[in-house]
NUMAR-666329 format. One record per residue (C-alpha): residue number from 0; x negated, z negated, y; residue in one letter. Coordinates in steps of 0.02 Angstrom, whole numbers. Example, Ala and Ser with C-alpha at 12.3 -4.5 7.8 and 13.67 -1.06 7.14 Angstrom:
REM NUMAR-666329
{0; {-615; -390; -225}; 'A'},
{1; {-684; -357; -53}; 'S'},
END
This chain:
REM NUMAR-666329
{0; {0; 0; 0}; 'X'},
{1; {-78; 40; 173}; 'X'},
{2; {-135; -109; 278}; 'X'},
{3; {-12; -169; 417}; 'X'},
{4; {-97; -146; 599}; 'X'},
{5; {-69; -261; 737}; 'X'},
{6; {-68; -136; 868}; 'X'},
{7; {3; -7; 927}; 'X'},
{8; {-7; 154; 796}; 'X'},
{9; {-123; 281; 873}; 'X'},
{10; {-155; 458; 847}; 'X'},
{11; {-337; 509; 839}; 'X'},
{12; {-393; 676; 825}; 'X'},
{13; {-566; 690; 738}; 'X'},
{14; {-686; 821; 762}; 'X'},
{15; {-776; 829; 609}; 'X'},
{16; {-932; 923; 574}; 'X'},
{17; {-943; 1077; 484}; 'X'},
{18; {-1100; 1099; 412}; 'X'},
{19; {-1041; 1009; 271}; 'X'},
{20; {-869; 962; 197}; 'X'},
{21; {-795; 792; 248}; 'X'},
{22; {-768; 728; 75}; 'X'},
{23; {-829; 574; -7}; 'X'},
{24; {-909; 669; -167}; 'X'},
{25; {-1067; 756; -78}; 'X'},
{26; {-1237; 718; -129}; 'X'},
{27; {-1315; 735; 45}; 'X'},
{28; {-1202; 704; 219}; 'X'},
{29; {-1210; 556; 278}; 'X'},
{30; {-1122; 595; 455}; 'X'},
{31; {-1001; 654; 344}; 'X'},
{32; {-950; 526; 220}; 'X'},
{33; {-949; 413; 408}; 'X'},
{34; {-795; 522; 462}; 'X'},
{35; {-713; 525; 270}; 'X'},
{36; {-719; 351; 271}; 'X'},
{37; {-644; 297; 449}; 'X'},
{38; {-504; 446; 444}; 'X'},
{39; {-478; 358; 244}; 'X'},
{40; {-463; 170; 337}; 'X'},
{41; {-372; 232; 498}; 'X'},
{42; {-250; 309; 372}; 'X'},
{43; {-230; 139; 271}; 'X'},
{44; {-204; 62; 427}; 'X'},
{45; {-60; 157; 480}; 'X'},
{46; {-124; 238; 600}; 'X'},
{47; {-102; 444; 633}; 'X'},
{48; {-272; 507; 579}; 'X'},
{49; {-301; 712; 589}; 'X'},
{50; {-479; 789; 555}; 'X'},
{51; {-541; 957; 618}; 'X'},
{52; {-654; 1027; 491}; 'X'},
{53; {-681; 1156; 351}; 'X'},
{54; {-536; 1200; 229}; 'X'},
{55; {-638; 1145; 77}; 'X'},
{56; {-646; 962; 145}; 'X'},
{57; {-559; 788; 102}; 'X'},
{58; {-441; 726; 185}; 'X'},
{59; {-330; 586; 197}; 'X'},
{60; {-234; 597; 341}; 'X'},
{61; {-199; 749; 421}; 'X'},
{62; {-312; 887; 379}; 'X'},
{63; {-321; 1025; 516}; 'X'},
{64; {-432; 1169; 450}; 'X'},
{65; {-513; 1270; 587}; 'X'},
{66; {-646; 1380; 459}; 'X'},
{67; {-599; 1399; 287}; 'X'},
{68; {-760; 1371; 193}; 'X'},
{69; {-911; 1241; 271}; 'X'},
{70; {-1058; 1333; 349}; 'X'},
{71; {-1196; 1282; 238}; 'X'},
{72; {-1308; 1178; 288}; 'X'},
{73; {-1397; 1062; 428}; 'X'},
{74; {-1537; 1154; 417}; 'X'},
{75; {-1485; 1336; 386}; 'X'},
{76; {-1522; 1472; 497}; 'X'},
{77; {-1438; 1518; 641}; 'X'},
{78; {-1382; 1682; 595}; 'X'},
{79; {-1209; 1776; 687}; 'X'},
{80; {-1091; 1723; 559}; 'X'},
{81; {-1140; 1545; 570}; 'X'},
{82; {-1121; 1554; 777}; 'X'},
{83; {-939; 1649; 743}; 'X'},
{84; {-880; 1527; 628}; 'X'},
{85; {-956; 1370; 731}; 'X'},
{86; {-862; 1472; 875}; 'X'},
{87; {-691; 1479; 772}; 'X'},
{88; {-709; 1290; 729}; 'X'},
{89; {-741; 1213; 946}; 'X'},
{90; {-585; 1343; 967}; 'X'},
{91; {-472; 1290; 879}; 'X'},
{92; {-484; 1112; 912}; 'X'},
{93; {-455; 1147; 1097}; 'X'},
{94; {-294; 1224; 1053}; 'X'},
{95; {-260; 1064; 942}; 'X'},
{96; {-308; 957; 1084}; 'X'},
{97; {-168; 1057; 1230}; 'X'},
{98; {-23; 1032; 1107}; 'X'},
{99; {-18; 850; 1193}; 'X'},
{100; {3; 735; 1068}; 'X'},
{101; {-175; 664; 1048}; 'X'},
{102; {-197; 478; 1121}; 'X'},
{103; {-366; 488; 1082}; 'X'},
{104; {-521; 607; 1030}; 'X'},
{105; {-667; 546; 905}; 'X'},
{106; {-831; 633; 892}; 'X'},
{107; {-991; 638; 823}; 'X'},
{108; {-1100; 766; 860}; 'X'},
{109; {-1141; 790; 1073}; 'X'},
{110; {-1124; 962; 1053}; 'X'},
{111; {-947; 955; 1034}; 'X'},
{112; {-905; 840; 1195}; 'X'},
{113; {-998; 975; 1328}; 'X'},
{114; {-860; 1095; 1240}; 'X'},
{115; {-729; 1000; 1240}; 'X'},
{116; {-746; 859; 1366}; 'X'},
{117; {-662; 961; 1518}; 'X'},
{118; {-496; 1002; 1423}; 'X'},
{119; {-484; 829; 1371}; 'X'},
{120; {-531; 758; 1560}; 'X'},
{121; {-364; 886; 1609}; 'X'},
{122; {-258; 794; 1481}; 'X'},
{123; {-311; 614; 1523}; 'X'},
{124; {-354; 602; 1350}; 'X'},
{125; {-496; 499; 1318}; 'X'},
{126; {-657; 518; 1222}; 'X'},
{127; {-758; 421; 1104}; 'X'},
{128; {-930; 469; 997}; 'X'},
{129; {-983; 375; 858}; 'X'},
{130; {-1188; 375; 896}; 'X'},
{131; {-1273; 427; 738}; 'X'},
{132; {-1470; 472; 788}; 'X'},
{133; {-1593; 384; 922}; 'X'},
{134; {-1580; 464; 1117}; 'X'},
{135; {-1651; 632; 1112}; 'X'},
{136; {-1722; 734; 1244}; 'X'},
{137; {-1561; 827; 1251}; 'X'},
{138; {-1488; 678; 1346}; 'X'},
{139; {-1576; 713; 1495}; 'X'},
{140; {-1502; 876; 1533}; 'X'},
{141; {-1358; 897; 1661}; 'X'},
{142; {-1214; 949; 1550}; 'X'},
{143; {-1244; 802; 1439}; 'X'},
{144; {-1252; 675; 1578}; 'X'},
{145; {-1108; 740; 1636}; 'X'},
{146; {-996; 691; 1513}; 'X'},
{147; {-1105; 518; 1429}; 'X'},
{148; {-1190; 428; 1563}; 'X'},
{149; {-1124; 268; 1624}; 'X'},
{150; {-1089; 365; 1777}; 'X'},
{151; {-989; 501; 1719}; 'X'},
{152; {-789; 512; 1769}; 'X'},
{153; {-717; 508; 1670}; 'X'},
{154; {-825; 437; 1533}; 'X'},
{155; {-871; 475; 1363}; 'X'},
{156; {-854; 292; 1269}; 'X'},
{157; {-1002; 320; 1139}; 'X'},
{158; {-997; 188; 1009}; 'X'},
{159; {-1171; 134; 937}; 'X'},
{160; {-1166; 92; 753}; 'X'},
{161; {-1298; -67; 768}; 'X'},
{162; {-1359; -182; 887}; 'X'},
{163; {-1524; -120; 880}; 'X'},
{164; {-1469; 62; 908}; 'X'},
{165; {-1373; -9; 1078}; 'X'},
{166; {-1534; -62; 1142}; 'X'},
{167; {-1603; 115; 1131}; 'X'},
{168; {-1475; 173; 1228}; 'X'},
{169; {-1461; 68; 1351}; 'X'},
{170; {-1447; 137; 1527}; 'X'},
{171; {-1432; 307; 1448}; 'X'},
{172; {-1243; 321; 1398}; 'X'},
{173; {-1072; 224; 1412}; 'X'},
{174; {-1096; 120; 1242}; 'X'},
{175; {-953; 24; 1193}; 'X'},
{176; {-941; -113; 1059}; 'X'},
{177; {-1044; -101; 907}; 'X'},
{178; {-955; -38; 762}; 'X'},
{179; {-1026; -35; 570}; 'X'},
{180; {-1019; 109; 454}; 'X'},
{181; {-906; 57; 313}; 'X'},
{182; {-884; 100; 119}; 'X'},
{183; {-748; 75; -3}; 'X'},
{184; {-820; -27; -113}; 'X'},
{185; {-685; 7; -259}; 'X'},
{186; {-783; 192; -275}; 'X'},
{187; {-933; 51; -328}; 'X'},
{188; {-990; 9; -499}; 'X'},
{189; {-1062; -173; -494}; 'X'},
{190; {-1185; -230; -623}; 'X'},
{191; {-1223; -402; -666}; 'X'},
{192; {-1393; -469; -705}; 'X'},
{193; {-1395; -442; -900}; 'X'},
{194; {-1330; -253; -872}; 'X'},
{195; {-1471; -203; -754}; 'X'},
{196; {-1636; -91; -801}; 'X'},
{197; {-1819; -111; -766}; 'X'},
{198; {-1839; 17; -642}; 'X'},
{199; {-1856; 39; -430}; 'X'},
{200; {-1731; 161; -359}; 'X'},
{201; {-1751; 264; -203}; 'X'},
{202; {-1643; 389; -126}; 'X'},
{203; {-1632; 480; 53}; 'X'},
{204; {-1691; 646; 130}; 'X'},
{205; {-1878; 683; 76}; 'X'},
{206; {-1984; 674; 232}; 'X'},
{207; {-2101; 561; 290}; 'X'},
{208; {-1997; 453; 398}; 'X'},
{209; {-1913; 378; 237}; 'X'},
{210; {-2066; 305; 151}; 'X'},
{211; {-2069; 407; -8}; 'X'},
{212; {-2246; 378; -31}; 'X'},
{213; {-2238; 222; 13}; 'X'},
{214; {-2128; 180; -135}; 'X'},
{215; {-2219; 249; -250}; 'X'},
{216; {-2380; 153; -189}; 'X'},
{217; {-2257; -2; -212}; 'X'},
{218; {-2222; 31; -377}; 'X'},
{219; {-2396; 87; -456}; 'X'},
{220; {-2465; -83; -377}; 'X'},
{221; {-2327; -174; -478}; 'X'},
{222; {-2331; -68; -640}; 'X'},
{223; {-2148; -20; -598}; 'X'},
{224; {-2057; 142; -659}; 'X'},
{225; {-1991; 204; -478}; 'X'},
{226; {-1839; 340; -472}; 'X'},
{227; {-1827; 434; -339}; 'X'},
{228; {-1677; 544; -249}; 'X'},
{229; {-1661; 670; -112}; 'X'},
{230; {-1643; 839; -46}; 'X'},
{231; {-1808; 921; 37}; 'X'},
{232; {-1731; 1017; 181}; 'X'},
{233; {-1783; 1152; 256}; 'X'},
{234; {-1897; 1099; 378}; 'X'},
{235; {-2081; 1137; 393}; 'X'},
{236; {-2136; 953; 376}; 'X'},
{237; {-2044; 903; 251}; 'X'},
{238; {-2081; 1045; 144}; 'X'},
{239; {-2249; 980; 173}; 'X'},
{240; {-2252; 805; 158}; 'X'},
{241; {-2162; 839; -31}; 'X'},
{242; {-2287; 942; -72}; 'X'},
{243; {-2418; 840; -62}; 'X'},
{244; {-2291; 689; -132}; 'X'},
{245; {-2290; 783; -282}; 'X'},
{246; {-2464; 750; -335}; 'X'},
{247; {-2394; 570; -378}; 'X'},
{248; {-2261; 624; -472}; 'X'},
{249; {-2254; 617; -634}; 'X'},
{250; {-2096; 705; -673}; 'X'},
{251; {-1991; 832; -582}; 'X'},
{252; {-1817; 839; -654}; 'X'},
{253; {-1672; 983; -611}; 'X'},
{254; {-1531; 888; -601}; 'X'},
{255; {-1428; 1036; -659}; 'X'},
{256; {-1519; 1006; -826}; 'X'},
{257; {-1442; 811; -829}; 'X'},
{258; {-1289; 846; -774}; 'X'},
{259; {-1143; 762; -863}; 'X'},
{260; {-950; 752; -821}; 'X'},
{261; {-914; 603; -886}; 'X'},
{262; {-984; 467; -800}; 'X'},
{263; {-952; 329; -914}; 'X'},
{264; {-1082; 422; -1039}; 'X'},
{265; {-1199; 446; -871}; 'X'},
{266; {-1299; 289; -933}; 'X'},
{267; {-1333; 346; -1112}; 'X'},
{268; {-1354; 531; -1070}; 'X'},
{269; {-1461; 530; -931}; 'X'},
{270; {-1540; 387; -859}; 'X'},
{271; {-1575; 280; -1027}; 'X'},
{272; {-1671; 449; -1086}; 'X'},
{273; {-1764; 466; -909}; 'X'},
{274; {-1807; 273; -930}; 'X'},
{275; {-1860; 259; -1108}; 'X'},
{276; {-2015; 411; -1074}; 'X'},
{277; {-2179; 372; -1039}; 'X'},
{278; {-2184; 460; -865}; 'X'},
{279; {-2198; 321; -724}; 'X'},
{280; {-2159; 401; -564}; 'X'},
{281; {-1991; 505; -602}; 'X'},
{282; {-1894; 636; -456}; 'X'},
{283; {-1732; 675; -506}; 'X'},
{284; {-1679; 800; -360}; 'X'},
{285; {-1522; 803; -256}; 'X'},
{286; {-1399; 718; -343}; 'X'},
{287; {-1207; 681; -339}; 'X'},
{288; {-1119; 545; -255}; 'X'},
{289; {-1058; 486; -441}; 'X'},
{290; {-1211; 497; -510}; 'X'},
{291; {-1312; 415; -352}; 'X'},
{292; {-1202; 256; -385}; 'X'},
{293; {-1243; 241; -558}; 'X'},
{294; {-1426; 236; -531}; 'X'},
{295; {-1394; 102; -373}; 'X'},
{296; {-1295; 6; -505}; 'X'},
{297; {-1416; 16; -638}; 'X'},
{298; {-1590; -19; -527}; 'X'},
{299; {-1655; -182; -524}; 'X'},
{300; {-1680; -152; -344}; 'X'},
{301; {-1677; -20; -208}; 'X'},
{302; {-1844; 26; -113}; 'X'},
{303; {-1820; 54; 68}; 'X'},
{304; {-1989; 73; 149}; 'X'},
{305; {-1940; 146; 317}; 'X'},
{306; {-2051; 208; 434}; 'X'},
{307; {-1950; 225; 587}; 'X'},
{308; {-1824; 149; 665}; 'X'},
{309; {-1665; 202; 580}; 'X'},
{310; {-1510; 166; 670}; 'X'},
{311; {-1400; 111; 525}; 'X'},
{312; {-1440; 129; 329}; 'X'},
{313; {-1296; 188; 221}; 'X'},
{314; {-1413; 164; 74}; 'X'},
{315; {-1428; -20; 102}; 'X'},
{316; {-1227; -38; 110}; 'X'},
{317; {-1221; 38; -47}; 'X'},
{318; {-1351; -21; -153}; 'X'},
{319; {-1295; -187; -117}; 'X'},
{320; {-1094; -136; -145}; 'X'},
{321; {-1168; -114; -300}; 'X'},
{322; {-1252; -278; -349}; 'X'},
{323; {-1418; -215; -331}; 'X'},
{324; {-1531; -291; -186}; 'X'},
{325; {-1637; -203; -71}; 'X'},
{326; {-1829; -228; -11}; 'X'},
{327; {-1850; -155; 157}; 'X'},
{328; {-1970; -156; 304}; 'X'},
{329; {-1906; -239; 446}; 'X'},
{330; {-1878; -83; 539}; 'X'},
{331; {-1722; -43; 652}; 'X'},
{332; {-1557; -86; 590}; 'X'},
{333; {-1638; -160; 435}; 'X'},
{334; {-1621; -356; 486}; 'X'},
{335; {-1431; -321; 516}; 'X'},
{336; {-1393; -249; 365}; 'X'},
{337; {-1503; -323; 235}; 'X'},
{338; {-1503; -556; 236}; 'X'},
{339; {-1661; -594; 186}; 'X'},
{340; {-1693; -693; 22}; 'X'},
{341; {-1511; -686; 9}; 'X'},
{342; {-1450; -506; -10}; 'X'},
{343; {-1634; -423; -52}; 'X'},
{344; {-1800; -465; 57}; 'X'},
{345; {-1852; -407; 240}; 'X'},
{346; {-2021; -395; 281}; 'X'},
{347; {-2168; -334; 382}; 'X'},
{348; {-2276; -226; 272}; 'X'},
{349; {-2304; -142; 107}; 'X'},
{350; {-2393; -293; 35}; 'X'},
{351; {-2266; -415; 78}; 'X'},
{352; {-2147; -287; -27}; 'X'},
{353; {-2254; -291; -172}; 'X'},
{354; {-2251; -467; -183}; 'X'},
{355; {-2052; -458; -157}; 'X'},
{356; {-2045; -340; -324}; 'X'},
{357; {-2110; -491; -419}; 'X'},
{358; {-1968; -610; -344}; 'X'},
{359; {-1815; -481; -344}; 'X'},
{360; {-1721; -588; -481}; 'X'},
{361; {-1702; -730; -385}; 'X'},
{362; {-1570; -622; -281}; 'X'},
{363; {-1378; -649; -348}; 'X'},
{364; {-1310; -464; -388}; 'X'},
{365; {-1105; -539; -321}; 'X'},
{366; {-1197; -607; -143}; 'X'},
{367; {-1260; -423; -131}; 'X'},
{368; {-1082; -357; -155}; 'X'},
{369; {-975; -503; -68}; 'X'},
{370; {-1092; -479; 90}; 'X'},
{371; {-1040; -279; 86}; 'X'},
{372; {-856; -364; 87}; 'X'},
{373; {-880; -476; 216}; 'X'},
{374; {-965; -337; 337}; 'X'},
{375; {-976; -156; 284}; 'X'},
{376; {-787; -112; 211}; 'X'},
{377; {-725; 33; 270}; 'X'},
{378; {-557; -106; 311}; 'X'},
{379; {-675; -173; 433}; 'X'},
{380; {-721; -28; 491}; 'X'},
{381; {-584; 54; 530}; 'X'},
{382; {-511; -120; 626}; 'X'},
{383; {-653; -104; 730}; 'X'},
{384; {-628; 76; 769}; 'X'},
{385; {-443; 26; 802}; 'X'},
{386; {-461; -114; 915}; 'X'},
{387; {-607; 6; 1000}; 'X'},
{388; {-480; 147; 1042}; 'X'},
{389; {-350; 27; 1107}; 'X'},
{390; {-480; -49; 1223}; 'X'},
{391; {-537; 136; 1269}; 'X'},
{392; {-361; 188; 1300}; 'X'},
{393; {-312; 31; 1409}; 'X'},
{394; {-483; 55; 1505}; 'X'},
{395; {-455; 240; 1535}; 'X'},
{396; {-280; 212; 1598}; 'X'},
{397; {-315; 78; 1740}; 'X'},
{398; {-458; 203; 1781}; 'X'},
{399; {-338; 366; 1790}; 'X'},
{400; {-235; 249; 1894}; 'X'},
{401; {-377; 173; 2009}; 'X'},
{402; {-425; 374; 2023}; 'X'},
{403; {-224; 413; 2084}; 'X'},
{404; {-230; 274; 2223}; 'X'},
{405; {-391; 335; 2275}; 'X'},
{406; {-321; 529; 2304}; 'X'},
{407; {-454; 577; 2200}; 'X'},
{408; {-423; 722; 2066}; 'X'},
{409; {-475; 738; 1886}; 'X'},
{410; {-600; 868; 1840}; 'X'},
{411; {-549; 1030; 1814}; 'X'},
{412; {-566; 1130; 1631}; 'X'},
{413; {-692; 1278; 1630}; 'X'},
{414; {-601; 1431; 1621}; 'X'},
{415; {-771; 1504; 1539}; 'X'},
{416; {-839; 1342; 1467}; 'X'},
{417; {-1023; 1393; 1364}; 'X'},
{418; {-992; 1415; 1179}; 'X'},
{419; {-1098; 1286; 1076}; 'X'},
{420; {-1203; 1373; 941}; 'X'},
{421; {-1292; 1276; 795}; 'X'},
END
């Protein structure tokens, strides 16, 4: 049954993404399983939730199509067809947005608010983005300060997703409350103590920032078997950076080749096998969201060496969702995610992480998974995110109305507003 809200039911139009479906199943997409999950927990609240995205995506609420099929990739290259049908997509949710029935726009990419933020202005509709990366250079340019700097009129409310990704941006845009991705922890298998195996996990994009290398270093200097996960995208760097990872591999698996429908036989198929051979340092490849929480569930612990600071940390949320602590470097978000010596360990270097290794069963698997509850639902999320929009809503109005007494008008749409390209 969905969750009673307190407040008033809104209706929130979401512009999601389309570089890759907005479903919960993806292997790689973090941005968006973000917008899944809050249009899932905005719907359970009661609240009208519609998403603007591809035809081949998830949706709970309302699902507005604008292309038919995703365009590919983050990293794909910008080719005609990708510009037409990223053209299509910022189209077609302007002619969602005139039918006047939106109380409020969500969105998550900045892109999309230069596009769309003078339609929206015309409508006294207003705007909130969900801040997913650290300030970029981009921010400085006119047309973004425009629309997201504390000065702008009238503003876009951008809503940071930690306290230690506020303080970045600080100065630089209109941040609002802090709000906490969340996951539904029912999609996570938990594994007790007795059910867990003797191996590290790691998962995330392959590139330096995420401390591959690091983990492996971790794990030879505690005679660990280490598994890790990822895509390599398409990116000179990273390319790099795995191919010289590879020389401390020693085994590269397709995960075509271990593929198996039926995840209940995931565990005997697959990772028992991978576990039981004498190879030490395994890579497993891109894999599925199914088969990404078995391995979470199954790991003894989850490696996060980080070696930037990274905003948030879905990886943390759900290794933990599912029992299975995490040993981090005290890097970004890291310290609001992860209680250390209670939910997995938080330190300051790749020694101090060694030694955690040897102490990782002192951490309670239900702690990891009740502290998930208590924090990182996608419930709480989406409560947040509701008591954010009323707040937005009640703050634009007095400010439309301040605006009317002044004799001042609202900003006029661009007739020939600049088409965003990826």
């Amino acid at each position: 049954m969905p969750i009673k809200a307190k407040r008033k039911k809104l209706t929130v139009l979401h512009v999601g993404t389309v570089s890759q479906p907005i479903r919960s199943d993806r292997g790689y997409g973090p941005i968006e399983m973000v917008i899944h999950n809050i249009d899932q927990g905005l719907h359970a609240l009661g609240h009208r939730s519609i998403v603007a995205c591809s035809g081949d995506s998830k949706i709970a609420g309302e699902h507005y199509v604008t292309i038919e099929k995703n365009i590919g990739s983050y990293w794909g290259k910008t080719t005609p067809k990708r510009r037409e049908n990223m053209n299509i997509h910022l189209c077609k949710i302007l002619a969602r947005i005139q039918m006047g029935d939106i109380d409020i726009i969500h969105l998550h990419e900045a892109g999309a608010v230069k596009f769309i933020y003078d339609t929206a202005a015309s409508l006294n509709i207003p705007i909130v983005m969900t801040l997913h990366l650290e300030p970029q250079d981009n921010m400085l340019e006119e047309a973004y300060q425009r629309c997201c700097s504390p000065l702008s009129s009238p503003p876009v409310y951008c809503a940071p997703i930690s306290e230690y990704q506020k303080k970045r941006y600080h100065g630089l845009v209109n941040t609002q409350n802090v709000v906490y991705h969340g996951i539904e922890l029912n999609e996570y298998p938990v594994k007790e103590k007795a059910d867990k195996e003797n191996y590290l996990f790691t998962i995330g994009r392959i590139t330096r920032d995420k401390g591959q290398d690091k983990a492996i270093k971790i794990a030879k200097q505690t005679g660990s078997k280490l598994i890790i996960a990822g895509c390599v995208q398409n990116k000179i760097a990273d390319k790099e950076f795995f191919a010289d990872l590879k020389k401390s591999i020693d085994l590269i698996v397709e995960p075509q080749e271990y593929s198996v429908n039926d995840n209940n036989n995931y565990h005997e198929k697959v990772i028992k096998p991978l576990l039981d051979c004498d190879k030490q340092i395994i890579y497993i490849g891109e894999i599925s969201c199914e088969h990404k929480k078995q391995w979470f569930a199954y790991a003894k612990a989850t490696l996060f060496p980080i070696q930037w600071g990274e905003p948030f940390g879905l990886v943390m949320i759900e290794s933990m969702a599912c029992g299975t602590p995490v040993i981090a470097l005290n890097k970004g978000a890291v310290p609001e995610i992860v209680v250390n010596g209670k939910t997995g360990y938080v330190l300051n270097s790749e020694s101090d992480m060694v030694e955690a290794v040897k102490r990782i069963d002192s951490i309670n698997p239900r702690q990891c998974r009740q502290h998930v509850q208590d924090n990182f639902s996608v419930t709480r999320m989406a409560y947040r995110y509701s008591e954010l929009y009323q707040q937005i809503i009640s703050n634009h109005k007095s400010s439309i109305n301040s605006c009317a007494l002044l004799g001042r008008s609202l900003p006029i749409p661009l007739k020939n507003a600049a088409i965003v390209s990826t």
